[in-house]
C-alpha positions as CSV (number, residue, x, y, z in Angstrom):
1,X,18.9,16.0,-12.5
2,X,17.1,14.4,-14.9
3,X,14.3,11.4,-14.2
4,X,16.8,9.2,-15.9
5,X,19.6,9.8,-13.6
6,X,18.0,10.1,-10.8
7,X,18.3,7.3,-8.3
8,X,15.2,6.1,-5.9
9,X,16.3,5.3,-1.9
10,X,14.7,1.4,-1.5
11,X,14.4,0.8,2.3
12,X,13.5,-3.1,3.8
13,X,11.1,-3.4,5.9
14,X,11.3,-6.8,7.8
15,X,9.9,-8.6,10.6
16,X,9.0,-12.3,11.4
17,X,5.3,-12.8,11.0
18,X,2.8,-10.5,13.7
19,X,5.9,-8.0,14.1
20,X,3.8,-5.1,12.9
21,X,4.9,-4.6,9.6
22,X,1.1,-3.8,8.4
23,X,0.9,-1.7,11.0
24,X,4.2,0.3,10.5
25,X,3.5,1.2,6.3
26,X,0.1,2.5,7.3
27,X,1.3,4.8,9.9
28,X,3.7,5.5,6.8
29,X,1.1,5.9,3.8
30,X,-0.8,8.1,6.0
31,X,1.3,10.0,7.7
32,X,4.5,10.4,5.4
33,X,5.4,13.4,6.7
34,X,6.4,15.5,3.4
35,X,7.3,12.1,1.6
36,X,5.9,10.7,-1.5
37,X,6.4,7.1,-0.4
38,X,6.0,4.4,-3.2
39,X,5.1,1.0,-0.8
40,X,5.6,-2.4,-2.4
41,X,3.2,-4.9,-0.6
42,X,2.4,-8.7,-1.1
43,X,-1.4,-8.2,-1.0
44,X,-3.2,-4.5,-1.0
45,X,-5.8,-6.4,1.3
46,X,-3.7,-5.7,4.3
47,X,-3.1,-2.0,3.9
48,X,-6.3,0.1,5.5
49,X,-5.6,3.3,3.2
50,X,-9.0,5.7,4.4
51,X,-10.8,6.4,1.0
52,X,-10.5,10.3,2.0
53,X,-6.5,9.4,0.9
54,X,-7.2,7.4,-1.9
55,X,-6.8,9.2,-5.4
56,X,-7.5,6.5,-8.0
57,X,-6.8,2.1,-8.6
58,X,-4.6,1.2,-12.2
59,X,-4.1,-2.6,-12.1
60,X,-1.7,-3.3,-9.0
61,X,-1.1,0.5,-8.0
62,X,-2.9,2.6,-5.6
63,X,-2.6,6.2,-5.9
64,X,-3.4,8.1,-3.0
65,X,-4.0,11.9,-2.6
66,X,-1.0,12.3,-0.5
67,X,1.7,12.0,-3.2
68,X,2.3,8.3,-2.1
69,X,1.4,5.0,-4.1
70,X,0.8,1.6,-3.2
71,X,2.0,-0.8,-5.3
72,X,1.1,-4.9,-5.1
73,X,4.6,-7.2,-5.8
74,X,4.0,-9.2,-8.6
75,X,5.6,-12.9,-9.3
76,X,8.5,-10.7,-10.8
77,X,9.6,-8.4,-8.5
78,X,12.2,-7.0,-10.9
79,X,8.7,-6.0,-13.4
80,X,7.0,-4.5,-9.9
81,X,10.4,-2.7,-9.5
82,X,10.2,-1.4,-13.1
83,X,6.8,0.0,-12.3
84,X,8.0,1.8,-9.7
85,X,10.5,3.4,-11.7
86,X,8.4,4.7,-14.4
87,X,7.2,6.8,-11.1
88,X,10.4,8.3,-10.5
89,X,9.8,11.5,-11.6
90,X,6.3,11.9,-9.0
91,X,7.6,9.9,-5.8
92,X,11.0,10.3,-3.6
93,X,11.8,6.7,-1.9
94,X,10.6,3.0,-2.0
95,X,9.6,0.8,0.7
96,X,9.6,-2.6,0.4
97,X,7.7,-5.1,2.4
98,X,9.5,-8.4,2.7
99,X,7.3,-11.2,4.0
100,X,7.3,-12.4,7.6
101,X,9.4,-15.8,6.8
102,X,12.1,-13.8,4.0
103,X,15.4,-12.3,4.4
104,X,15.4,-8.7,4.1
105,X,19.2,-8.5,3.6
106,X,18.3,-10.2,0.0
107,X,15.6,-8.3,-0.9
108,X,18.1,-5.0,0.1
109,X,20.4,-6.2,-3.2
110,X,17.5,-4.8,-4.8
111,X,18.7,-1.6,-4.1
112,X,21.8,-1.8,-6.2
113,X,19.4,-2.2,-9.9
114,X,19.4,0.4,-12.1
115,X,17.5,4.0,-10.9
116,X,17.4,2.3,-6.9
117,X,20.2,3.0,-4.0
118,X,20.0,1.4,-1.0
119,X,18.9,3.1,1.9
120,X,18.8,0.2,5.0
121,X,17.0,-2.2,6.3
122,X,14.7,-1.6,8.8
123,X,13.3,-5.1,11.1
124,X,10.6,-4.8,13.7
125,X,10.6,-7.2,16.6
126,X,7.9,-8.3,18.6
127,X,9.0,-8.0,22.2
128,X,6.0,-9.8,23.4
129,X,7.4,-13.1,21.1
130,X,10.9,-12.7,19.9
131,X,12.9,-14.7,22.8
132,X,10.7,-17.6,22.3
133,X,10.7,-17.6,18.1
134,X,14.2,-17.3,18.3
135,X,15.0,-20.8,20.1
136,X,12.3,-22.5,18.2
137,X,14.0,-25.1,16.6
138,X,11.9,-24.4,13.2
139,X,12.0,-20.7,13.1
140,X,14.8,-19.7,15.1
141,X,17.2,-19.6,12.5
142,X,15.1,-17.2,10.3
143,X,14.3,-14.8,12.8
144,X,17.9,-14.3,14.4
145,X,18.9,-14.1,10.5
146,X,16.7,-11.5,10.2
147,X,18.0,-8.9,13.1
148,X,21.7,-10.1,12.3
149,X,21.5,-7.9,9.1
150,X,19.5,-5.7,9.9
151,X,20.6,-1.9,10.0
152,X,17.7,-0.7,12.5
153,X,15.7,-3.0,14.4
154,X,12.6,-1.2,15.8
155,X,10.8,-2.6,18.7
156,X,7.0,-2.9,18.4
157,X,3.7,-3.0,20.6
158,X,5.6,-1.1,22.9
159,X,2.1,0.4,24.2
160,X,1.0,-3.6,25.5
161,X,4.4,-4.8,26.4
162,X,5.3,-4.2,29.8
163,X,9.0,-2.7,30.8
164,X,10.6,-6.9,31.8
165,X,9.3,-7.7,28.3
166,X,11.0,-4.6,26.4
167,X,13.9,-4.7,28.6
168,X,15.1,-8.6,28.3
169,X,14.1,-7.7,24.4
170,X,16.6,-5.4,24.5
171,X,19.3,-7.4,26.5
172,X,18.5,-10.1,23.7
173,X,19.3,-7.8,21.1
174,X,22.3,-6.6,22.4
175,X,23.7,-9.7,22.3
176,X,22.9,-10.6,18.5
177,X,22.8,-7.4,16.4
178,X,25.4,-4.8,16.1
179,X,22.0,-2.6,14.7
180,X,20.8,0.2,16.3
181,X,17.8,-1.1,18.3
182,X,14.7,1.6,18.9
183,X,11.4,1.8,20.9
184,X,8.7,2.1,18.6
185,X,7.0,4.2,17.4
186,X,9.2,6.0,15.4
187,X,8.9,9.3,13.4
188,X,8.8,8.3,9.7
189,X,12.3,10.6,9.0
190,X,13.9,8.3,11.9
191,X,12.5,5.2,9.8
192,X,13.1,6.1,6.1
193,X,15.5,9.4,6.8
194,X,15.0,12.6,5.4
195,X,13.9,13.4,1.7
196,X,16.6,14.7,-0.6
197,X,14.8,17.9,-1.7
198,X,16.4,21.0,-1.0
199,X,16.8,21.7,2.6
200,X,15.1,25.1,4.1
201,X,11.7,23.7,2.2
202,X,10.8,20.8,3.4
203,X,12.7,20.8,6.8
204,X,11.6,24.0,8.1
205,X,8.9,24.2,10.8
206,X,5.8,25.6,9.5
207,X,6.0,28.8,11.6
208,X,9.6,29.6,10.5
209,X,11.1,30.9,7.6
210,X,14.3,29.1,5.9
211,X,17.2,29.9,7.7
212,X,19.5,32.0,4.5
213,X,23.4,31.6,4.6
214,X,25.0,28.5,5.7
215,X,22.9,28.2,8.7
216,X,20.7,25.6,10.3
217,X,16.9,24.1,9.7
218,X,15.5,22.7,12.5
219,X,12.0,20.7,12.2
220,X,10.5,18.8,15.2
221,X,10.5,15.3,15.1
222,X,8.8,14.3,18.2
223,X,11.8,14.4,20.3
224,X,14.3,13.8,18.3
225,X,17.4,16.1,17.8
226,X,17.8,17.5,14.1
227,X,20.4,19.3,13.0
228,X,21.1,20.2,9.3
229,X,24.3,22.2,7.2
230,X,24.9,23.9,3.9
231,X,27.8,23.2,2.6
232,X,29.9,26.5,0.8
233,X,30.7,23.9,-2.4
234,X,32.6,20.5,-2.7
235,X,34.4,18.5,0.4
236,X,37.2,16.2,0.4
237,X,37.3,12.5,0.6
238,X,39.2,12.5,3.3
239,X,36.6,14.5,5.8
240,X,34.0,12.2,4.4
241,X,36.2,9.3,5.9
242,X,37.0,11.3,9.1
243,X,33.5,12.4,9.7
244,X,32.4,8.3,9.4
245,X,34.8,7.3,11.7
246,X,33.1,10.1,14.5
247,X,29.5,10.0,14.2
248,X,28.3,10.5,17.5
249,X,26.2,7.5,19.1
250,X,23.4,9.1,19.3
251,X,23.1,9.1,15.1
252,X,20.5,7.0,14.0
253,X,19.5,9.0,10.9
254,X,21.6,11.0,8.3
255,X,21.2,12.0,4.5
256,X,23.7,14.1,2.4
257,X,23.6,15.2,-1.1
258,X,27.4,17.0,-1.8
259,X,30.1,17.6,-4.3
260,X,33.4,15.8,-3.7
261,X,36.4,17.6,-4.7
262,X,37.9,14.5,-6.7
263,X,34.5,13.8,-8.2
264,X,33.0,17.9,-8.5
265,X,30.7,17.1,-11.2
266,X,29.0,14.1,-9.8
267,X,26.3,13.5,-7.2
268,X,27.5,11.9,-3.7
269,X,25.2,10.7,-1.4
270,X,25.6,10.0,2.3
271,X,23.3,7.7,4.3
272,X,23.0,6.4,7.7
273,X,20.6,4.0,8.8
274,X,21.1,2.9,12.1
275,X,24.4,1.4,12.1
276,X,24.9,1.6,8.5
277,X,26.6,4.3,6.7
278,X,26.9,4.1,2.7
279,X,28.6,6.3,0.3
280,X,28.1,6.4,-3.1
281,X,27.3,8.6,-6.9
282,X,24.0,8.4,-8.1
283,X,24.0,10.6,-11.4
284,X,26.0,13.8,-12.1
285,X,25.1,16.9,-10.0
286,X,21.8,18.4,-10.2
287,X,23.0,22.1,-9.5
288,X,21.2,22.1,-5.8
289,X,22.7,23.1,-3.2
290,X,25.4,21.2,-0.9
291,X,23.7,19.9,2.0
292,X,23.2,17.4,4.9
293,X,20.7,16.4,7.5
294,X,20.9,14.3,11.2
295,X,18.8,13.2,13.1
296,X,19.9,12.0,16.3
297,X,18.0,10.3,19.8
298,X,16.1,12.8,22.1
299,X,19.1,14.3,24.8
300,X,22.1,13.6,22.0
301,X,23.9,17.0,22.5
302,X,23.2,19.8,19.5
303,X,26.6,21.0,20.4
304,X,28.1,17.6,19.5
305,X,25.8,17.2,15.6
306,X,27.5,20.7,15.3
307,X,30.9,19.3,15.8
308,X,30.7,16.3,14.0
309,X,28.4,18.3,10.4
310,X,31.2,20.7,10.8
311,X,33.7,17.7,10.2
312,X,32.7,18.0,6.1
313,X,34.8,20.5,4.6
């Protein structure tokens, strides 16, 4: 596929002010595990990048050694987002940093713009905080607004809080979001989901060989189940429908690149983030191969990914 066609997976990162956002794109820049992570930031003064990473400064982007780049949101975010793009070819997702008073769910429209998809939103809550910001006459509004529309809502400072605080958090949440709500910290493929290079490569523990045939890749991601598939050449819509409808609960993460057989020259790509799943052709078809990737919560049954990857067909 060509750099033209190719299409750049935006997540939204959100979080009322003191959620840990900071915190969370460091963990990312440093640790992207195999990613090359474009971050878009409000100020560059916030993000602690150890010079060791650091490759070289052009006007508002950082490059850093790992692959990633760090780039500062201008008064125009559509020019920062244009900047980004002219990237394409050298990075493989964008993360954007909405501030701690915005709505992520708007800055996630973003995602639709020419070379972007969207790929979630993603809203950390501070469990030692939330319940009282969210009656506060003043900023209540905003911050229930916030994990309404969210996609995954992570739960942060999970080393301070104690287990009242994280559980009446997640009692709260229950109540307000139909997102998926997780303990942080989080791997960064439960976060941003797997990359969309070929699988076998990048998904293959470093002590392993790529699995040949239609078999399975299995990297470790702390706990975390992952399973992934080959697929022998295009599906049908209707086992993409089927296959929606019975994700098991434990899903939280999920990234296909196929063929569909009404659409057999054109790129399809599957995403789930949390409680989101999205469908939908980003440029013609790249001659990879057919393939998709889960990631489920530690004790989800392999025997049930199995089942439900084997739904495609």
């Amino acid at each position: 596929m060509t750099p033209e066609a190719a299409r750049l997976p935006l997540t939204v990162i959100g979080g009322y002010l003191g959620a840990g956002k900071t915190t969370l794109l460091n963990r990312l820049l440093a640790n992207p595990d195999g990613q090359r992570i474009a971050v878009l930031v409000n100020d560059f003064g916030e993000i602690d990048i150890d010079g060791r990473l650091l490759n070289s400064t052009t006007d508002n982007v950082l490059r850093l050694a790992n692959g990633c780049i760090c780039c500062s949101v201008a008064d125009n975010f559509a020019e920062t987002l244009e900047t980004v793009r002219g990237f394409a070819d050298r990075i493989d997702r964008v993360v954007v940093e909405v501030s701690g008073v915005g709505q992520p769910h708007k800055v996630a429209q973003w995602g639709h713009s020419p070379g972007f998809s969207p790929d979630g939103i993603v809203v950390l809550v501070d469990p030692l905080s939330i319940l009282s910001r969210a009656t506060d006459p003043y900023i209540g509004d905003t911050v229930i607004s916030q994990v309404t529309r969210a996609d995954l809502v992570v739960i942060s400072r999970t080393d301070i809080a104690n287990v009242d605080e994280l559980e009446a958090t997640e009692a709260w949440l229950d109540n307000v979001t139909d997102a998926t709500v997780l303990r942080g910290p989080l791997p960064t493929a439960v976060l941003l989901g797997p990359v969309s290079r070929p699988l076998g490569v990048d998904y293959c523990p470093p002590s392993k060989e790529p699995t040949p045939g239609s078999g399975t890749a299995e990297p470790q991601h702390a706990d975390h189940v992952t399973l992934s598939r080959r697929l022998d050449g295009p599906i049908s819509r209707p086992s993409i429908e089927t296959w929606t409808r019975a994700r098991p609960s434990g899903v939280i993460r999920a990234k296909g690149l196929i063929r569909v057989d009404d659409r057999p020259n054109d790129r399809t790509v599957l995403q789930i983030c949390g409680s989101s799943t999205m469908v939908s052709v980003d440029g013609p078809w790249d001659d990879g191969e057919d393939a998709v990737v889960a990631i489920a919560l530690p004790g989800t049954p392999r025997a049930a990914l199995v089942k439900w990857l084997n739904l495609l067909g």
